[in-house]
N, C-alpha and C positions, 0 to 999 in steps of 0.2 A: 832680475833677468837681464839686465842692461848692462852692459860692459861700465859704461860713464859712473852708470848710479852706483855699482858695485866698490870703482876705484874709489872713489868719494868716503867710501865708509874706510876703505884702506890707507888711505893718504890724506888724515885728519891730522894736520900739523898740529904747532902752539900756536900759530896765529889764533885757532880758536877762540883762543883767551881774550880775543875782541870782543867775541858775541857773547861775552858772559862777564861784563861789569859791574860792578859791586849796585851800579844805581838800576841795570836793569835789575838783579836776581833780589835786592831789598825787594822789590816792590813785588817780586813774584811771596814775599813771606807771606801776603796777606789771605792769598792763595787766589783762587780763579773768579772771574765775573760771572756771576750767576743772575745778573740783576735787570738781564733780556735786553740790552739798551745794545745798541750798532750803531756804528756805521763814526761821525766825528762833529762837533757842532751841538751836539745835545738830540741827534738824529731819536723819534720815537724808536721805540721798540716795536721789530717787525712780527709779520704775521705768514702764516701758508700763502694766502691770496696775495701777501705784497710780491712774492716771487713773481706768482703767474701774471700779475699785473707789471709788475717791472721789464720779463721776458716779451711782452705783447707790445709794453710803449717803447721798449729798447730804449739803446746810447751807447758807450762806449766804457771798454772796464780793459785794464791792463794786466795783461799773464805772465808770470816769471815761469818758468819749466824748463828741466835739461831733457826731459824725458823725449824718444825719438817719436813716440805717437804724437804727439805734443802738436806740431804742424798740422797732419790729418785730423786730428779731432778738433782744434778751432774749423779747420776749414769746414767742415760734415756740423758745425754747429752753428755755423754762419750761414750755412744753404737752410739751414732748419728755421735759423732766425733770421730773417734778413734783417732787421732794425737792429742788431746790433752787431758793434764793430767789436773783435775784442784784438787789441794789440798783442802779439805773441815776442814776450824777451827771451832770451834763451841767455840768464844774470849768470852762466855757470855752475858746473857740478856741485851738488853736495857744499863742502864747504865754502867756496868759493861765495854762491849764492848767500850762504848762512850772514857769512861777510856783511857784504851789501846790505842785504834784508833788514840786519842788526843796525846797521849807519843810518838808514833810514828812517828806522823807526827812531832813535836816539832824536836827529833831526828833525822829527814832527813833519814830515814831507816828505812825497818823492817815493815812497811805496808802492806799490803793486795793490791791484784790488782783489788778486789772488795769485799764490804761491803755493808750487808744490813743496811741500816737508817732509822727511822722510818721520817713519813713526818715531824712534829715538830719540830726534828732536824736536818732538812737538814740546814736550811740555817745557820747553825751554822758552819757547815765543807765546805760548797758552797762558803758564802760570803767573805772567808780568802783568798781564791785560792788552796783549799786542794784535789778539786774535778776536772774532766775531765768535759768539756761543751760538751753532746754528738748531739751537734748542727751539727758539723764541719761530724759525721757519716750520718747524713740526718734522725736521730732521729725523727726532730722536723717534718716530716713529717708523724708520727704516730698517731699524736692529735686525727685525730677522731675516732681511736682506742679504746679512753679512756674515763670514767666520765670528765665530765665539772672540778669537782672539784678534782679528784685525779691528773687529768693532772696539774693542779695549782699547785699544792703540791710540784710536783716534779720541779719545779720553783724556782732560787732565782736572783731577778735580773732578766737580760736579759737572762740568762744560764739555758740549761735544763739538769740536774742532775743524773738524771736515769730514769727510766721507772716505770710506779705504779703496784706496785703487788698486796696487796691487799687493801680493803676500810671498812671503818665503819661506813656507812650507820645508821644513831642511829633509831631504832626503841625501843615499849612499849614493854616490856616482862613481862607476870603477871600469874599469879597463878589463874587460871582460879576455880580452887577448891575451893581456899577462898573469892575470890570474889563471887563466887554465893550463898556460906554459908551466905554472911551476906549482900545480898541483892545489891551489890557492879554492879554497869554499867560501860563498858569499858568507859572510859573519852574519850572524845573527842578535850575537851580543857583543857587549862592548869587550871580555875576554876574549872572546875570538878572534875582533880583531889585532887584540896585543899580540894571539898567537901567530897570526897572521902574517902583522909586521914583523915578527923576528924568523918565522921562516922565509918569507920575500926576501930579503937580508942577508939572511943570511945564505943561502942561495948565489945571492947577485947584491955583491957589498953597495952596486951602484944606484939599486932601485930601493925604493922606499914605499911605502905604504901609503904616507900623503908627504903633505908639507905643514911646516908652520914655525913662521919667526916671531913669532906673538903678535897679534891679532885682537882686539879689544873686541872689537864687534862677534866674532865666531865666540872668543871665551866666553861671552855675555849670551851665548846664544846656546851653546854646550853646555851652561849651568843651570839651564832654563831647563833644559831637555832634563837633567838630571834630578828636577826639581828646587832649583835651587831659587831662594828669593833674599837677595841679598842687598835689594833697597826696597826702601820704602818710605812715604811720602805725606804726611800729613799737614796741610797749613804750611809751618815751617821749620816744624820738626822734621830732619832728612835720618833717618838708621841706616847704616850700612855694615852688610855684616858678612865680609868675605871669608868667613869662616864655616857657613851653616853649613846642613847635612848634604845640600845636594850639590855646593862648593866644593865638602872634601870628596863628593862619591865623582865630581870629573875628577879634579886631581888625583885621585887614587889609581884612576886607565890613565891618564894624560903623561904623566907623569914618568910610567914607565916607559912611552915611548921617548920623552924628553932628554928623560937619565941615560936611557940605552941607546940614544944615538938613532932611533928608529925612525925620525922624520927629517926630511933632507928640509936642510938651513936654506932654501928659495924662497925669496919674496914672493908674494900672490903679485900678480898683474905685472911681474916683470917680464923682458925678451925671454927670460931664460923660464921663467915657469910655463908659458904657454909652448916652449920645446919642447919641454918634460912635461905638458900632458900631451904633447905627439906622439914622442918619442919610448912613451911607457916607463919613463925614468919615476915620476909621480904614479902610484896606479890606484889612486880612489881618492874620493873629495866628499867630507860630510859638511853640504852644504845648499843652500836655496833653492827652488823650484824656479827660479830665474834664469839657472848655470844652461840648462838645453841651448841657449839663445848665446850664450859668449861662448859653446862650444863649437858651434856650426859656423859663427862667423869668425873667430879668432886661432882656431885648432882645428883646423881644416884634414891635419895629418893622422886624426884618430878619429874620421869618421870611419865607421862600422865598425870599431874597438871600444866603444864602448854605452854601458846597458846604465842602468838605474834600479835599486835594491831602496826597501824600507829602511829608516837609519836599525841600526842594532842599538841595543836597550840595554839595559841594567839586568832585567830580571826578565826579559821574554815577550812582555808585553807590549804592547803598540806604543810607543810613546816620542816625540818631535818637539822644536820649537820655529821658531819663525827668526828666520836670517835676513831681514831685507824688507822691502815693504813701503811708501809712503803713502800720502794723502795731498789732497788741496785745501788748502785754509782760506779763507777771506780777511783781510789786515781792516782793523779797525779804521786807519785813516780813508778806507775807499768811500768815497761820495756819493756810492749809490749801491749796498751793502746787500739789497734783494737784489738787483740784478748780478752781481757777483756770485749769491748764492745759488741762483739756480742756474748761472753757468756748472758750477760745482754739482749739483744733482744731476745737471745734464753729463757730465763727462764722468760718474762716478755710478751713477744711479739709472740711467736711461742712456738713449742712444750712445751716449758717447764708449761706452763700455766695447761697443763692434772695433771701432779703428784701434784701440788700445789691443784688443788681443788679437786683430792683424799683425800687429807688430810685434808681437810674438811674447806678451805680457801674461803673467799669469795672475787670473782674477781673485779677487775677494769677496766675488760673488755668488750666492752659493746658486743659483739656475746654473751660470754657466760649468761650475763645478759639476752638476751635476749632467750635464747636455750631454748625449751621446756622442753628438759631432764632434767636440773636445775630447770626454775622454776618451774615447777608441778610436783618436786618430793615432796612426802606426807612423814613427818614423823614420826618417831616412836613414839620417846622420846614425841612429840605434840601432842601427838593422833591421829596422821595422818592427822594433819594438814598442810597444803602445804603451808609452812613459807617464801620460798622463794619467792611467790607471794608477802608477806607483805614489803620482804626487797628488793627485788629489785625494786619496786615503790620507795620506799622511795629512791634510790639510785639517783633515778631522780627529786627527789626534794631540795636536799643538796641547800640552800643559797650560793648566789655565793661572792663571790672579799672576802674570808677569808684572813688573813695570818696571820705568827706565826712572833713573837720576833724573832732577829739575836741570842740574848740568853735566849733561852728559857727554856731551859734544866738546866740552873739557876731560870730562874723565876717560875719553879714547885719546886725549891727544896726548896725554903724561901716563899712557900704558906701557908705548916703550920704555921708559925713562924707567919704570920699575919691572913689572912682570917680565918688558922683553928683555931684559939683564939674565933673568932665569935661564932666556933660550939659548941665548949666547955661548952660556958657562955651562948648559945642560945639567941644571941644578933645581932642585925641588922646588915648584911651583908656588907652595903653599905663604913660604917666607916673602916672598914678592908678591904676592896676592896680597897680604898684610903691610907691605909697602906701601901698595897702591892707595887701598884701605885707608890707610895715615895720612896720606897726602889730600886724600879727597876729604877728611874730615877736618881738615887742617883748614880745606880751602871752601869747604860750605862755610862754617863758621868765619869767616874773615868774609864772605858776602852777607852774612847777618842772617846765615840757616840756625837753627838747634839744630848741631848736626852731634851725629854719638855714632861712637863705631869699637 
């Protein structure tokens, strides 16, 4: 929902190749700590009560987060707790942070006693042993707390990681203004909207149906929707198989709008793309339950132009995946590893959850999903249409058994380099998908994965 956390998932350079050293991702072959032990020093293994007793004698713990609630929920949890201090850094977006986070931990010092991580990258700092298993707190007894698939997320291994803050539910977002100019019916399936984009198009050579310059995070989120499962993660056997069924059934719609010139070549999160969703040159986005919040503040020139539809489907049925999303983790070096954690319960699990969706966050927890006050609030920017009906349906139909690569945070940064070639040359998907494929199999095995692909 966050403009910041959004671009972050967009603007994963090759620097990332910092945070994915052959000496951290060995040490992730072993797979995850299951062996309840926290904190650094040979700290015991903690308990429920060490929380409530760490939150009661307080101290002080240090927050990494870009997120804008971030400020307001330390402060609402320092009025709750006065005994403890929690220092709030703001280490930078997405990868930026990832950075850092990485350096520090390599350096044995200097970490955070908790950090937010988006879900894609947990099992990247999980699988090493870099994170606290907040099993050993009685965590794991919050599941049905949560979506089916944010509680996944926060999973790597047998280890559960943190607690899910928010979710991206992908829903249809469309320009409701241009679509009825040119005779345009919300799709319902994924042909419709092929047919869609070639009558927009063809109509008005200028306008386009979405955008996409290739996008590692949407393609990874579009094949999910499709059914697609194209890693998978055992110990340190990695399979990847960008070929399976729900692989070729995106590329089979994708494809023909690629080949046919049907998506306008604009960057996401450039000047020019938040034009063209003013200006109706873009006119639909399948993508996050986040987007309401970067529409109202960033594309000010299409409020009341545009509504929110279910994504369209393969075959009719209800079906979504999760675009977006993090968590808060506890870093193994913190010194005092219960009171970290039940900062984390607090801002994920109890109060902290209010300031978060002030801010216009949307939850992974299923009360507020389900709250009246949420969902039938009507809104402005939609002409008073009550969106959160649209998205939190959809929240309930996320595809289940997804997961992300151990390096994944590498495998969005070398997506240009292969798949976006396809966009370029407006050229069949599939061959560069198989690119990518090579390249990531190439490079699990050179950090000492079994990887096969």
């Amino acid at each position: 929902m966050k403009t910041s956390h959004r671009r972050s998932l967009r603007h994963l350079v090759v620097s990332t190749v910092a945070i994915t050293t052959a000496s951290v991702l060995l040490a992730a072959c072993g797979g995850s700590d299951s062996s309840g032990s926290s904190g650094s020093g040979g700290q015991p293994a903690g308990s429920p009560d060490a929380v409530k007793t760490a939150l009661e004698k307080g101290g002080s713990i240090t927050y990494w987060s870009w997120t804008p609630s971030a400020e307001a929920q330390v402060k609402a949890f320092e009025k709750e707790y006065p005994n403890v201090k929690v220092n709030y850094v703001n280490a930078g977006t997405g990868n930026d942070q990832y950075t850092k986070l990485q350096n520090v931990i390599k350096a044995g010092s200097g970490a955070p006693d908790v950090a937010q991580i988006e879900y894609q990258a947990l099992p990247q700092f999980a699988l090493p042993g870099s994170l606290v298993d907040l099993r050993q707190y009685g965590f794991d007894s919050f599941q049905s707390a949560y979506t089916a698939s944010t509680w996944t997320a926060v999973h790597a291994g047998d280890g559960l990681y943190g607690l899910p803050q928010d979710s991206g539910p992908m829903a249809l977002f469309y320009n409701k203004e241009v679509f009825g100019k040119y005779g345009i019916t919300v799709p319902k399936t994924w042909d419709e909207y092929v047919a869609a984009a070639k009558k927009l198009h063809a109509a008005d050579p200028k306008k386009f149906i979405t955008n996409d310059t290739g996008d590692a995070g949407f393609a990874t989120s579009m094949i999910w929707q499709a059914g697609g499962k194209p890693f998978s993660t055992n110990g340190k056997a990695v399979t990847i198989n960008l070929a399976d069924d729900g692989t070729k059934k995106w590329t089979g719609v994708w494809n023909q709008l690629v080949e046919g010139g049907l998506v306008a070549s604009i960057p996401g999160w450039s000047d020019e793309w938040f034009k063209a969703l003013g200006d109706g040159t873009i006119a639909s986005l399948a993508v996050g339950a986040w987007m309401p919040g970067v529409l109202e503040s960033s594309v000010k020139a299409g409020a009341g132009k545009w509504a929110v539809a279910p994504m369209p489907t393969y075959d009719g049925q209800p079906a979504t995946a999760e675009n977006g999303g993090s968590t808060q983790s506890v870093l193994k070096q913190s010194a005092n590893p219960a009171l970290a954690a039940g900062f984390v319960k607090w801002l994920n699990h109890d109060n902290g959850v209010k300031p978060f969706l002030a801010s216009g966050g949307f939850p992974s927890t299923v009360a507020d999903l389900k709250d009246p006050a949420f969902v039938d609030k009507p809104s402005a920017y939609f002409g008073g249409q009550k969106i959160n009906q649209v998205l939190t349906g959809a929240a309930g139909t996320v595809v289940k058994d997804w997961s992300y690569l151990p390096f994944q945070l590498y495998a969005n940064s070398i997506f240009g380099d292969t798949v976006g070639k396809a966009y370029q040359s407006k050229s069949d998907l599939n061959p560069a998908l198989k690119a990518w494929q090579d390249a990531l199999v190439g490079y699990g095995n050179q950090q000492g994965f079994q990887t096969n692909g």
